[in-house]
Jmol script that loads the backbone (N, CA, C; Angstrom):
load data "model"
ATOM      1  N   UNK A   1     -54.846 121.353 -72.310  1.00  0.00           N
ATOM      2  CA  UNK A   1     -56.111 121.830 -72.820  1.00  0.00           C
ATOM      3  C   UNK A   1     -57.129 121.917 -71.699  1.00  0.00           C
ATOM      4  N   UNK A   2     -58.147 122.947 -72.215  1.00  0.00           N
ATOM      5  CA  UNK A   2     -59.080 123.303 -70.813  1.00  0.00           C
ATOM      6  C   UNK A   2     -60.162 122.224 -71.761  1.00  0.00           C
ATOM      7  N   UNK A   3     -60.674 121.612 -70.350  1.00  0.00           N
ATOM      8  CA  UNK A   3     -62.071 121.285 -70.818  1.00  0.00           C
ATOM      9  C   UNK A   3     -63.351 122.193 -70.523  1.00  0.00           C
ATOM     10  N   UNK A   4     -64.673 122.045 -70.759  1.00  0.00           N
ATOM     11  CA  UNK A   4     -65.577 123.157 -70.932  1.00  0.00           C
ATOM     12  C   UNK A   4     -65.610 123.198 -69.479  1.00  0.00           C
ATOM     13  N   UNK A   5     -65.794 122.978 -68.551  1.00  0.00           N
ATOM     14  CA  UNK A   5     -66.222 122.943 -67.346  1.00  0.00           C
ATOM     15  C   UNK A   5     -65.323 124.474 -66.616  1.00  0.00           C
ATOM     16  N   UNK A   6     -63.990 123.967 -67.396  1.00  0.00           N
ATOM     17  CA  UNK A   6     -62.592 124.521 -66.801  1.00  0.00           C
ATOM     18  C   UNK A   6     -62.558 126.324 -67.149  1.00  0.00           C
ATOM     19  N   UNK A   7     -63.258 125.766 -68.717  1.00  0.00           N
ATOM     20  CA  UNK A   7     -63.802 127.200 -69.685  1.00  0.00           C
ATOM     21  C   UNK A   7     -64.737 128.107 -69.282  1.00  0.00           C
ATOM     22  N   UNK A   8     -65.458 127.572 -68.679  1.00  0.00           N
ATOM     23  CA  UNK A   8     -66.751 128.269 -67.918  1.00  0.00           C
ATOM     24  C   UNK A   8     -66.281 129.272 -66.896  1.00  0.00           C
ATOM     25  N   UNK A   9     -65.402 127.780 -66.003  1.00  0.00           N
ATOM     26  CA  UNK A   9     -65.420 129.276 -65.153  1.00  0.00           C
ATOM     27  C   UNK A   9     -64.490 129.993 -64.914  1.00  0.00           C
ATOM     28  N   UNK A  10     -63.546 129.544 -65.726  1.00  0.00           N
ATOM     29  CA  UNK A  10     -62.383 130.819 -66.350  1.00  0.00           C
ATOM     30  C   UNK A  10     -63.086 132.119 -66.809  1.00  0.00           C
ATOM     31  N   UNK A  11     -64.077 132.111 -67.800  1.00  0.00           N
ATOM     32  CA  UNK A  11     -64.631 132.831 -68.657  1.00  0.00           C
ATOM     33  C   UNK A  11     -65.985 133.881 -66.979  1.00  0.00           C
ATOM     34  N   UNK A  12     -66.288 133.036 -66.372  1.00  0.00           N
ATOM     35  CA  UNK A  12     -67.222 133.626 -64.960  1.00  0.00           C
ATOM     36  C   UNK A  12     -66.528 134.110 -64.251  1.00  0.00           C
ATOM     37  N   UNK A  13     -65.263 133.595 -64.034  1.00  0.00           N
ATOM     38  CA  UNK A  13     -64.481 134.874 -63.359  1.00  0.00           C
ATOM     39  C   UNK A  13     -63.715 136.101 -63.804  1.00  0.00           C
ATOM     40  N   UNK A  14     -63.433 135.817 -64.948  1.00  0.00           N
ATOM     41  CA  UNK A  14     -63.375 136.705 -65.875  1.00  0.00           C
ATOM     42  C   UNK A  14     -64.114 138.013 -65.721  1.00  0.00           C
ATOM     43  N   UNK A  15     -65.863 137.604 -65.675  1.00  0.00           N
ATOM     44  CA  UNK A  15     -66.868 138.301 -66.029  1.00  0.00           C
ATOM     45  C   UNK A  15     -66.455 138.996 -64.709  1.00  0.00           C
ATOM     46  N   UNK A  16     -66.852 138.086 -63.820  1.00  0.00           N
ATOM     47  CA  UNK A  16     -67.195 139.441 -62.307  1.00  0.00           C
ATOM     48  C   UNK A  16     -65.946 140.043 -61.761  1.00  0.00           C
ATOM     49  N   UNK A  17     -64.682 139.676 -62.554  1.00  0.00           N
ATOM     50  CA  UNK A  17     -63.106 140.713 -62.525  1.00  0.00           C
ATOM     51  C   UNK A  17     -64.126 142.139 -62.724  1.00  0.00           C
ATOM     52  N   UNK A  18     -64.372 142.014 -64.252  1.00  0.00           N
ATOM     53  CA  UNK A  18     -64.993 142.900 -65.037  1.00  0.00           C
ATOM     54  C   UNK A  18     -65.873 143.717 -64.355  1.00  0.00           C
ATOM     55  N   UNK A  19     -66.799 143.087 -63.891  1.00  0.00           N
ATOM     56  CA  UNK A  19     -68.095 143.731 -63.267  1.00  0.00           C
ATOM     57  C   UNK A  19     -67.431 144.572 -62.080  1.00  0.00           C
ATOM     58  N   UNK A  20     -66.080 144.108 -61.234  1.00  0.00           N
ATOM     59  CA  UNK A  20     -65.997 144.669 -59.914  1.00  0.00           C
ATOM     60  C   UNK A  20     -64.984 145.872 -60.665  1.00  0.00           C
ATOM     61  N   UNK A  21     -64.175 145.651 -61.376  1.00  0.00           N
ATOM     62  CA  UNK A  21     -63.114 147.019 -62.076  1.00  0.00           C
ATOM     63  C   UNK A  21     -64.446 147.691 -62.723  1.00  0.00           C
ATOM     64  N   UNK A  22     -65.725 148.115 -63.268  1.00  0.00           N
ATOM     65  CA  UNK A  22     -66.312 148.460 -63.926  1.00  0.00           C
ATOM     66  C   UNK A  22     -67.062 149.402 -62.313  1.00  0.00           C
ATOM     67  N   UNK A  23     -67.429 148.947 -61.450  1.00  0.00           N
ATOM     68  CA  UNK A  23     -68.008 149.077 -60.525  1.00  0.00           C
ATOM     69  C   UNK A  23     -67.035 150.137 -59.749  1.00  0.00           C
ATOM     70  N   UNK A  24     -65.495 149.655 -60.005  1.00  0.00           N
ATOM     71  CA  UNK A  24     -64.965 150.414 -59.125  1.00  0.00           C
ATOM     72  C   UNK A  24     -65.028 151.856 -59.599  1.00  0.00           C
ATOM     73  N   UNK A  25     -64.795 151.719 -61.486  1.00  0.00           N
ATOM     74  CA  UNK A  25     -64.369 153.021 -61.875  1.00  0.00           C
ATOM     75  C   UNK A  25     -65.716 153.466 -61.914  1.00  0.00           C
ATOM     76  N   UNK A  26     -66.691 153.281 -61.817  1.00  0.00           N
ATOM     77  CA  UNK A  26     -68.138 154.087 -61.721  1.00  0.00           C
ATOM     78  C   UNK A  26     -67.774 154.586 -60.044  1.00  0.00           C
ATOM     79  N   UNK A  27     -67.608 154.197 -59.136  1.00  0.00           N
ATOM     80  CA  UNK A  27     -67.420 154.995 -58.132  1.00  0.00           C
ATOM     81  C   UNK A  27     -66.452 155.696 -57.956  1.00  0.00           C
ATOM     82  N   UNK A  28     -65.199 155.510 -58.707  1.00  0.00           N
ATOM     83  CA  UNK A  28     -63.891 156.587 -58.690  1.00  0.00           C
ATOM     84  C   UNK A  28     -64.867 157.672 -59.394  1.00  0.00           C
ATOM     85  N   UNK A  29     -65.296 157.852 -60.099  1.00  0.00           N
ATOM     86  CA  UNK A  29     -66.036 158.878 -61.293  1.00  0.00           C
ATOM     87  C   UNK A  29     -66.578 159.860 -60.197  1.00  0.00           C
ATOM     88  N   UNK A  30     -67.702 159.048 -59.694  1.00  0.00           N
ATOM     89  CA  UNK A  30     -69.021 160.039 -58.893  1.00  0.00           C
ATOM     90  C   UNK A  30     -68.024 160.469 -57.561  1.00  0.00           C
ATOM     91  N   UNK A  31     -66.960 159.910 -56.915  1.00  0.00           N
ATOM     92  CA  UNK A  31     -65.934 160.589 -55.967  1.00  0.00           C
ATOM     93  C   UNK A  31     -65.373 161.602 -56.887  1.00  0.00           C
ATOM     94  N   UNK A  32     -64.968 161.253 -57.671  1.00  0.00           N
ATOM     95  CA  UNK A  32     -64.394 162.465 -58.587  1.00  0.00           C
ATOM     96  C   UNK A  32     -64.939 163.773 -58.832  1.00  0.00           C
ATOM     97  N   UNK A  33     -66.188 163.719 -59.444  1.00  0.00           N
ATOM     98  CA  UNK A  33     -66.866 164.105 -59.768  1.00  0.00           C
ATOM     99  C   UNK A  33     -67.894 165.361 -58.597  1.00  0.00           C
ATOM    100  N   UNK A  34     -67.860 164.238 -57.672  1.00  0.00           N
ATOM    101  CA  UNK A  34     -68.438 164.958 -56.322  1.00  0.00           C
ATOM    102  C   UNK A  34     -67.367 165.767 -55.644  1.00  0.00           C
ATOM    103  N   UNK A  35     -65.824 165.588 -55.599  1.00  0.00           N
ATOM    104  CA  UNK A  35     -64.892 166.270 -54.754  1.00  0.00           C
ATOM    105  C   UNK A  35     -64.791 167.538 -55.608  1.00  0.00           C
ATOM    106  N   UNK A  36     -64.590 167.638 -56.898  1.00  0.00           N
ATOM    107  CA  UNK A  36     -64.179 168.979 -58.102  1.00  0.00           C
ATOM    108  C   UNK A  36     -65.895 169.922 -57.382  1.00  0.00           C
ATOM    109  N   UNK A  37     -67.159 169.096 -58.123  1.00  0.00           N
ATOM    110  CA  UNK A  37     -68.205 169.952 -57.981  1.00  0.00           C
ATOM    111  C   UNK A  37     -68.512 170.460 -56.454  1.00  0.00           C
ATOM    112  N   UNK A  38     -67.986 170.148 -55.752  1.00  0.00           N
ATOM    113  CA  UNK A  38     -68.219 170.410 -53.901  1.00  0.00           C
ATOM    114  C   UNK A  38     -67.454 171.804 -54.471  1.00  0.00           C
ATOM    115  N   UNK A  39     -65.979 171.751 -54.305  1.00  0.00           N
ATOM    116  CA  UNK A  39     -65.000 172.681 -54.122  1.00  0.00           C
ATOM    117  C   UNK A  39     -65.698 173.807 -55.146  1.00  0.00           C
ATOM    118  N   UNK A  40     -66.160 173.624 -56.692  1.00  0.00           N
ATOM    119  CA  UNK A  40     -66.317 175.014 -57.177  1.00  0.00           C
ATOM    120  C   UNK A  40     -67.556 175.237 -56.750  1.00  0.00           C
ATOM    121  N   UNK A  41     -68.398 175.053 -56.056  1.00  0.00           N
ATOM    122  CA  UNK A  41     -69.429 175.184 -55.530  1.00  0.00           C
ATOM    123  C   UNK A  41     -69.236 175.990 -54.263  1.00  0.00           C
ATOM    124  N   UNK A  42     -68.539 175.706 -52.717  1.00  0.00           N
ATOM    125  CA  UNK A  42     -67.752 176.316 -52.311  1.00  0.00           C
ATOM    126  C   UNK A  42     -67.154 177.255 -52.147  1.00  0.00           C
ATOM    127  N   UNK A  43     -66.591 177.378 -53.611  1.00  0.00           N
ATOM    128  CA  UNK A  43     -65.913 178.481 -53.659  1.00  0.00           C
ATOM    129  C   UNK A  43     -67.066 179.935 -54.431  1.00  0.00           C
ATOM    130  N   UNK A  44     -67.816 179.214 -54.916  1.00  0.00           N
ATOM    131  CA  UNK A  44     -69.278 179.867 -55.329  1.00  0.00           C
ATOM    132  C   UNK A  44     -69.802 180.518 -54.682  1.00  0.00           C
ATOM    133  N   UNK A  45     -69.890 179.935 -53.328  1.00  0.00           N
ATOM    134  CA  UNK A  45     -70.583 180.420 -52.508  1.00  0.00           C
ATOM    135  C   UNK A  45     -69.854 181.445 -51.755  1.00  0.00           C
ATOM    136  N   UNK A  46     -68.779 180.809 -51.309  1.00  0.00           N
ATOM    137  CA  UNK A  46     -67.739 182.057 -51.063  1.00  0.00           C
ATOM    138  C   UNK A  46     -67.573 183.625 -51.700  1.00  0.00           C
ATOM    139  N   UNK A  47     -67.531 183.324 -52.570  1.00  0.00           N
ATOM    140  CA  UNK A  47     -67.287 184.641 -53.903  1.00  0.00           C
ATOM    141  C   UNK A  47     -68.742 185.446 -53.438  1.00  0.00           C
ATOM    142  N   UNK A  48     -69.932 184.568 -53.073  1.00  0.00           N
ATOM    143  CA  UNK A  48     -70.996 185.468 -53.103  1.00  0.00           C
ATOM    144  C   UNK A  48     -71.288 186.485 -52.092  1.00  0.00           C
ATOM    145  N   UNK A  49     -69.868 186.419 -51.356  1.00  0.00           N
ATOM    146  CA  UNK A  49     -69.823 187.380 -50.003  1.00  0.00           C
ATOM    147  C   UNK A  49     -68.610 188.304 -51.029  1.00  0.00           C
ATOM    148  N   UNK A  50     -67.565 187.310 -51.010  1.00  0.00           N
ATOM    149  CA  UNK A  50     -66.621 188.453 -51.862  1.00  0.00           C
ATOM    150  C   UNK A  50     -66.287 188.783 -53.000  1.00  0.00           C
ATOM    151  N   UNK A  51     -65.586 190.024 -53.392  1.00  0.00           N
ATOM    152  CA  UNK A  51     -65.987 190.212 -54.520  1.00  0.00           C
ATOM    153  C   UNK A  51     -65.490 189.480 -55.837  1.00  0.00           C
ATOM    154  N   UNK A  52     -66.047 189.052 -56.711  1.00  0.00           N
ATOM    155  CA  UNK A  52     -66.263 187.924 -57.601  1.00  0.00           C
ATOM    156  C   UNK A  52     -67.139 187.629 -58.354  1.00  0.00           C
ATOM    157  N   UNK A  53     -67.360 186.531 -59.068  1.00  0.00           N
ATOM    158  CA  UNK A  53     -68.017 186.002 -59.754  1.00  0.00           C
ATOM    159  C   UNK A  53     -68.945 185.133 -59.327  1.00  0.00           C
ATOM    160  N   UNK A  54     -69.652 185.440 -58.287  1.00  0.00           N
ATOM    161  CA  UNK A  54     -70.255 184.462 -57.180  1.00  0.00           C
ATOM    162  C   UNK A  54     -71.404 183.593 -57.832  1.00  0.00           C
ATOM    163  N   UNK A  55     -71.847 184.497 -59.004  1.00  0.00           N
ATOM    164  CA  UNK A  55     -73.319 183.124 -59.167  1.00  0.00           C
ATOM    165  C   UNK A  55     -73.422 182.370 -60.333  1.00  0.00           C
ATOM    166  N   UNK A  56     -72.422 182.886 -60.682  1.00  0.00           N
ATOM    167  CA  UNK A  56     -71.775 182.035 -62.214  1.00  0.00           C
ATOM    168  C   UNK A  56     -70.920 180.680 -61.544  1.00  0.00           C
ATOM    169  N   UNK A  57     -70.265 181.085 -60.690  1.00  0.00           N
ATOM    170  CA  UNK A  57     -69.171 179.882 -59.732  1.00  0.00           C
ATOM    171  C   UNK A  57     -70.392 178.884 -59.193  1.00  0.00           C
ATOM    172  N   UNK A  58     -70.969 179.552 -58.751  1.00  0.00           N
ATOM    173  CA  UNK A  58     -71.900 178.583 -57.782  1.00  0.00           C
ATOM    174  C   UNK A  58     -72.567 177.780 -59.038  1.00  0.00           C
ATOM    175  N   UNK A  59     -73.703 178.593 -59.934  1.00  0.00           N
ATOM    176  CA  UNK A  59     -73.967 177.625 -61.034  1.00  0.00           C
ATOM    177  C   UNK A  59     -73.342 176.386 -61.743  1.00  0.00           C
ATOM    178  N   UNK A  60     -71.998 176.800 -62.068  1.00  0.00           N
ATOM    179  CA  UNK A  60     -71.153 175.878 -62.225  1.00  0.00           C
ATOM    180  C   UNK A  60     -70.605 174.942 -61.636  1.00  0.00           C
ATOM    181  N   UNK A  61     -70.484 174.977 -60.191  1.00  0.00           N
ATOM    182  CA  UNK A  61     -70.410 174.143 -59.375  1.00  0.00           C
ATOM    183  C   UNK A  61     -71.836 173.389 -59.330  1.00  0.00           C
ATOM    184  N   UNK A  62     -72.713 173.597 -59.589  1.00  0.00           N
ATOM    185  CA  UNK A  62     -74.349 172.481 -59.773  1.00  0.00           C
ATOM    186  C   UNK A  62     -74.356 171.691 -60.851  1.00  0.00           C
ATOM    187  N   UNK A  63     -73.595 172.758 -61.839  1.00  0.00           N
ATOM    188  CA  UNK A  63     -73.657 171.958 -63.134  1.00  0.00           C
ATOM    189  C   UNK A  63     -72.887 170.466 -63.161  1.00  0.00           C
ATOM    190  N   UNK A  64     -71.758 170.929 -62.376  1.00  0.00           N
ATOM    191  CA  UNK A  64     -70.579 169.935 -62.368  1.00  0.00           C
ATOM    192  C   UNK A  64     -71.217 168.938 -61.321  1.00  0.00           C
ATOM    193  N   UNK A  65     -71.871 169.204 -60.383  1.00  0.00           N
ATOM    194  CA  UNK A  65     -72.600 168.393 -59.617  1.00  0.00           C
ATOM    195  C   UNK A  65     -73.639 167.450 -60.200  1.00  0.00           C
ATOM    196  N   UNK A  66     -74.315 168.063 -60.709  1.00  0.00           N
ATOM    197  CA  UNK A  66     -75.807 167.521 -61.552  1.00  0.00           C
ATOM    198  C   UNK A  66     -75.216 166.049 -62.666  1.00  0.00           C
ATOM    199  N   UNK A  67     -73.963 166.075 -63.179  1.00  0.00           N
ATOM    200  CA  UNK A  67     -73.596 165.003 -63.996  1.00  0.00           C
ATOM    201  C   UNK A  67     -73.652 163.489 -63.118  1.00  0.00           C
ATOM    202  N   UNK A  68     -73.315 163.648 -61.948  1.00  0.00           N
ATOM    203  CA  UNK A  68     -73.689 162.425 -61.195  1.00  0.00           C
ATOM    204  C   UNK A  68     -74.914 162.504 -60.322  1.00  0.00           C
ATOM    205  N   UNK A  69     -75.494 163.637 -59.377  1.00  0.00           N
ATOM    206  CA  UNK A  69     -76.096 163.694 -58.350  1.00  0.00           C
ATOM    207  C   UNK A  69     -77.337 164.393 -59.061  1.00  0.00           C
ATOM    208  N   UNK A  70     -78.722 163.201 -58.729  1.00  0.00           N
ATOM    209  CA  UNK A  70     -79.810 163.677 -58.841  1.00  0.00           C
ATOM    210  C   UNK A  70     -80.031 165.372 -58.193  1.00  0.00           C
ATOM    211  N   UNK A  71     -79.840 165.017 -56.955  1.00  0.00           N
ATOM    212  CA  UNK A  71     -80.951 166.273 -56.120  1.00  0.00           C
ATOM    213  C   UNK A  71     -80.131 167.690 -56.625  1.00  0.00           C
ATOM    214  N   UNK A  72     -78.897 167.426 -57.074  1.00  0.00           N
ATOM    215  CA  UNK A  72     -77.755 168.431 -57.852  1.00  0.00           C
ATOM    216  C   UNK A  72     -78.692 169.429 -59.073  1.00  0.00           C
ATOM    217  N   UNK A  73     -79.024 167.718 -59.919  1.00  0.00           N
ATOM    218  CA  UNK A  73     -79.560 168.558 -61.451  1.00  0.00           C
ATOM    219  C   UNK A  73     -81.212 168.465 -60.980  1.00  0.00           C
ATOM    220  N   UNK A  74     -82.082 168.784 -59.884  1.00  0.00           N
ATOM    221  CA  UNK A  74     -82.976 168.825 -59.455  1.00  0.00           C
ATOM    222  C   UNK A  74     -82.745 170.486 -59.264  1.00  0.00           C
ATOM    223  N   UNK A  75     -81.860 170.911 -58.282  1.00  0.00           N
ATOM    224  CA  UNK A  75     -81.493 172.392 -57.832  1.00  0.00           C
ATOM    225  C   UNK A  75     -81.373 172.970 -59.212  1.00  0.00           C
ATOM    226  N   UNK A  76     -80.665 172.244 -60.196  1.00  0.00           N
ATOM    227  CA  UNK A  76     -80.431 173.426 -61.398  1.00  0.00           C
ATOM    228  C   UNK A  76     -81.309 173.769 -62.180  1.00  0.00           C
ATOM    229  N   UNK A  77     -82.209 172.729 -62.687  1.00  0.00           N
ATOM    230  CA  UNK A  77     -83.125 172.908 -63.173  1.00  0.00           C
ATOM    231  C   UNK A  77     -84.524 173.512 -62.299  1.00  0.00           C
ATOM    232  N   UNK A  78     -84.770 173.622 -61.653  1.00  0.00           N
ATOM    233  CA  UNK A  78     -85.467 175.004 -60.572  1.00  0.00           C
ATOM    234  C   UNK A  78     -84.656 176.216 -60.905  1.00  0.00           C
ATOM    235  N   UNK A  79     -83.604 176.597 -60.877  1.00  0.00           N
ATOM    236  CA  UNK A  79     -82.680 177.636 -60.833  1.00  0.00           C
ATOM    237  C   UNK A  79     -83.432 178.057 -62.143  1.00  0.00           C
ATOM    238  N   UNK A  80     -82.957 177.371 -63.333  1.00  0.00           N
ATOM    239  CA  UNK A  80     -83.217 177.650 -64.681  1.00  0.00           C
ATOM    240  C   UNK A  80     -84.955 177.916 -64.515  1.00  0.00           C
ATOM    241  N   UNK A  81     -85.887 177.298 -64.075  1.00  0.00           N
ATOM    242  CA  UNK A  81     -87.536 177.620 -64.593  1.00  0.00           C
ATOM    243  C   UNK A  81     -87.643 178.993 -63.551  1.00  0.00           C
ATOM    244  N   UNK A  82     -86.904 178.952 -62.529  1.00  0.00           N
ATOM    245  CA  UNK A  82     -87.331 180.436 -62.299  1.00  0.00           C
ATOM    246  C   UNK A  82     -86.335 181.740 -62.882  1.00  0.00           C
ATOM    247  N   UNK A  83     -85.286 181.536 -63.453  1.00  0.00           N
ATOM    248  CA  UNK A  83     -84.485 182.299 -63.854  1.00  0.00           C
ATOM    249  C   UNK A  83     -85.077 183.321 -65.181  1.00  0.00           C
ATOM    250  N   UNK A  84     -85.649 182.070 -65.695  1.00  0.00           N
ATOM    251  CA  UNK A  84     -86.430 183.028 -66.786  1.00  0.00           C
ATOM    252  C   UNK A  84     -87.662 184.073 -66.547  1.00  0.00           C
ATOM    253  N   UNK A  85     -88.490 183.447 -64.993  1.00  0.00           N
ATOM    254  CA  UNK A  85     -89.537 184.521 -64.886  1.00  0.00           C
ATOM    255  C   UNK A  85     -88.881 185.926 -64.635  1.00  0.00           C
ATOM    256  N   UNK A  86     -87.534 186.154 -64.183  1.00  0.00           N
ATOM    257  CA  UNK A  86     -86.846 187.516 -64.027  1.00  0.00           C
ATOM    258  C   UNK A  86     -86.263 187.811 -65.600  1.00  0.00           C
ATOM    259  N   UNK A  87     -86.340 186.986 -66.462  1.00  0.00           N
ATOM    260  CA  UNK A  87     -85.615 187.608 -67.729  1.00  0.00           C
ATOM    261  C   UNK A  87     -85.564 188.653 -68.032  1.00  0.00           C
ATOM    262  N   UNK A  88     -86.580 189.037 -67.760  1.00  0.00           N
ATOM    263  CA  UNK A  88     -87.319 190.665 -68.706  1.00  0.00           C
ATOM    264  C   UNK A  88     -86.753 191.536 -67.367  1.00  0.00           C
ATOM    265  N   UNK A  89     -86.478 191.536 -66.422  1.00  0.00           N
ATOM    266  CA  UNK A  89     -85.996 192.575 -65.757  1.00  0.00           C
ATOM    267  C   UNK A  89     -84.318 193.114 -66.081  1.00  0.00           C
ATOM    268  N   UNK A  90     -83.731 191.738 -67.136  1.00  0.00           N
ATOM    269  CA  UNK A  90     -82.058 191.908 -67.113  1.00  0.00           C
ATOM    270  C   UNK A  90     -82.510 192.372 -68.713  1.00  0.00           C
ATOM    271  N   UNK A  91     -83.304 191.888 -69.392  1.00  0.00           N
ATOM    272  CA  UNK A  91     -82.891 192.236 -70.784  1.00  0.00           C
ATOM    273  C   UNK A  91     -84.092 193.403 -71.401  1.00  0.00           C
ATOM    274  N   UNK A  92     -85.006 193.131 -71.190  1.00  0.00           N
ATOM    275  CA  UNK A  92     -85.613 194.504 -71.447  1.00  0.00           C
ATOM    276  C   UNK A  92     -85.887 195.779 -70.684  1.00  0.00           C
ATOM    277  N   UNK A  93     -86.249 196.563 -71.212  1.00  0.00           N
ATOM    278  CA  UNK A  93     -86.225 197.809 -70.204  1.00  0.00           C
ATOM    279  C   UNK A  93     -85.179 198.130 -69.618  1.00  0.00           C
ATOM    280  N   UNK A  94     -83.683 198.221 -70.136  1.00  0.00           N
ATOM    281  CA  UNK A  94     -82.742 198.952 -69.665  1.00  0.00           C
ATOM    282  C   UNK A  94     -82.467 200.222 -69.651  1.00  0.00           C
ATOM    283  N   UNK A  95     -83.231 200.742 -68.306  1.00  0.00           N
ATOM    284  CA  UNK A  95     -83.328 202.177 -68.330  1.00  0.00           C
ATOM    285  C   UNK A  95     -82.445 203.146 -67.265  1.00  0.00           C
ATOM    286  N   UNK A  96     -81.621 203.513 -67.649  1.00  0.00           N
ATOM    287  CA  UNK A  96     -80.482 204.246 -66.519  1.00  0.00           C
ATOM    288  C   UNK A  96     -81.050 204.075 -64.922  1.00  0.00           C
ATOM    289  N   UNK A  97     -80.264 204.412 -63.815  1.00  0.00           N
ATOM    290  CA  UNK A  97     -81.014 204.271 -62.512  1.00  0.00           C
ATOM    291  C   UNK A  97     -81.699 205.458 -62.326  1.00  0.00           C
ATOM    292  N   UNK A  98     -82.897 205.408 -61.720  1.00  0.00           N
ATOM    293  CA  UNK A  98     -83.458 206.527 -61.269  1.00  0.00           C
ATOM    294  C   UNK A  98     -84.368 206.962 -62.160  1.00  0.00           C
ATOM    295  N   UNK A  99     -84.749 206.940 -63.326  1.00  0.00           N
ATOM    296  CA  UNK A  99     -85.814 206.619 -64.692  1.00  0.00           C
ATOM    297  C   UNK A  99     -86.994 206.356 -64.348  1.00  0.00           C
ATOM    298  N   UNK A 100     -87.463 206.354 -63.889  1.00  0.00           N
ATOM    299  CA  UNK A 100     -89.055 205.674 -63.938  1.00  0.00           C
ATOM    300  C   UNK A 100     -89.977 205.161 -64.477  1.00  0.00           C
ATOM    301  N   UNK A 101     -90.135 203.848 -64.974  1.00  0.00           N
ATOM    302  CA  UNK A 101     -90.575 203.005 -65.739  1.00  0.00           C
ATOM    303  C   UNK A 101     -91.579 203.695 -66.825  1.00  0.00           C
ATOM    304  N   UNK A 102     -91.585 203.216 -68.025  1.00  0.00           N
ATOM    305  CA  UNK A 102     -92.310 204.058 -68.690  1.00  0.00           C
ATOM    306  C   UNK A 102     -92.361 205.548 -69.397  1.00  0.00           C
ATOM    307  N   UNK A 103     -90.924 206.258 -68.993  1.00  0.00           N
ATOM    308  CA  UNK A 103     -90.543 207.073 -69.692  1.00  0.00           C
ATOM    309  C   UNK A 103     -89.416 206.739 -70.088  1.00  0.00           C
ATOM    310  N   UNK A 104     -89.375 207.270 -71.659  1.00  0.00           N
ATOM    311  CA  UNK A 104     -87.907 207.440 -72.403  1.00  0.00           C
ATOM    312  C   UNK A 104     -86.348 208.058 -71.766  1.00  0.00           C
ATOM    313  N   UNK A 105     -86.104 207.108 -72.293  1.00  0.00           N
ATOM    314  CA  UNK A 105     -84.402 207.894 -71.839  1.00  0.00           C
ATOM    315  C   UNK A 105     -84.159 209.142 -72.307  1.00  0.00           C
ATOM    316  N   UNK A 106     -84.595 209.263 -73.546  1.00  0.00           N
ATOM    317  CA  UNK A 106     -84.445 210.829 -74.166  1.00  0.00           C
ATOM    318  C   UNK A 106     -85.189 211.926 -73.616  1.00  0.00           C
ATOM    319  N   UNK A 107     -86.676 211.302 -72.786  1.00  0.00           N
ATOM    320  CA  UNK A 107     -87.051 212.442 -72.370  1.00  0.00           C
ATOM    321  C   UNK A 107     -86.230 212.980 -70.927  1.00  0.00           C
ATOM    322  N   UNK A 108     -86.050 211.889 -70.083  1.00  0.00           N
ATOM    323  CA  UNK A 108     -85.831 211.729 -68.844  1.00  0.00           C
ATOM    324  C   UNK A 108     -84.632 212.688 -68.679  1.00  0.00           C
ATOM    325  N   UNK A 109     -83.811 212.583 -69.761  1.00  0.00           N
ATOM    326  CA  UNK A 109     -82.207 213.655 -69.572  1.00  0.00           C
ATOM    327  C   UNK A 109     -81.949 214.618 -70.419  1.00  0.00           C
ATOM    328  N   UNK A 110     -83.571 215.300 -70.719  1.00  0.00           N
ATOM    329  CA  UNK A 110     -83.064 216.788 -71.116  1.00  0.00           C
ATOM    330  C   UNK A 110     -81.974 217.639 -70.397  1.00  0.00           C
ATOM    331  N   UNK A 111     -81.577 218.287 -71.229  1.00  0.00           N
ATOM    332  CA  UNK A 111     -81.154 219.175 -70.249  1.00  0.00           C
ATOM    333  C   UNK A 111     -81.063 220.773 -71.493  1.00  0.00           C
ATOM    334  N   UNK A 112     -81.080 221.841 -70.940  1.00  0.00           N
ATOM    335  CA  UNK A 112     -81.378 223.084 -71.346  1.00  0.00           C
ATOM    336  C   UNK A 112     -80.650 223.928 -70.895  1.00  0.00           C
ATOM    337  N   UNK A 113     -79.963 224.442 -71.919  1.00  0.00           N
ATOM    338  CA  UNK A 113     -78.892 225.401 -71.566  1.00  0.00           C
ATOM    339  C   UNK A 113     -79.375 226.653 -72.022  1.00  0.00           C
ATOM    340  N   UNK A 114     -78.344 227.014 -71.339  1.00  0.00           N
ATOM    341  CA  UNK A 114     -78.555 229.119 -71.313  1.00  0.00           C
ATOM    342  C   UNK A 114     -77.513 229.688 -71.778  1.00  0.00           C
ATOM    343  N   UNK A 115     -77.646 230.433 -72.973  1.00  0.00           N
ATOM    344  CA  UNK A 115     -76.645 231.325 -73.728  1.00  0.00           C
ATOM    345  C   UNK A 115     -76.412 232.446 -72.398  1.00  0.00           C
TER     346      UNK A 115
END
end "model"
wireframe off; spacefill off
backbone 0.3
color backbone group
């Protein structure tokens, strides 16, 4: 039989087993975590020379970053408050190239034929 003394610090080493396996897998995580979001990031950036999906990759690579790394979800969220001041250039006013703001599409491409 343990006496309390014996119990204690069975039970204290116990604890800081715990604390150091708890400690470890919080740093396996953010290595983890940091090696995946580097590489699609990377490759984000890459794509943005060739042809690809370059700013969707890269985003995603921040995103995947930002779950552990402050200055990560610092970059994304900037990305996002200025992303919206361009909104209105992707979603409204989709007017063929060469249009000139402020006229209709219907007027802009008459065209008039000759019997």
């Amino acid at each position: 039989m343990l006496d309390g003394y014996s119990q204690r610090r069975r039970s204290f080493a116990e604890a800081i087993q715990h604390c150091l396996i708890r400690r470890c897998c919080q740093k396996a995580k953010r290595f983890a975590v940091g090696l995946v979001g580097s590489a699609v990031l990377l490759l984000g950036v890459i794509l943005l020379v060739l042809p690809g999906p370059g700013m969707l990759t890269t985003l995603m690579g921040l995103a995947i970053l930002a779950v552990e790394f402050v200055w990560a979800k610092h970059w994304l969220q900037k990305i996002r408050e200025n992303s919206f001041g361009y909104r209105h250039l992707i979603l409204d006013d989709r007017q063929p190239f060469g249009t000139p703001r402020g006229t209709s599409c219907a007027n802009s491409t008459k065209r008039t034929t000759h019997d």
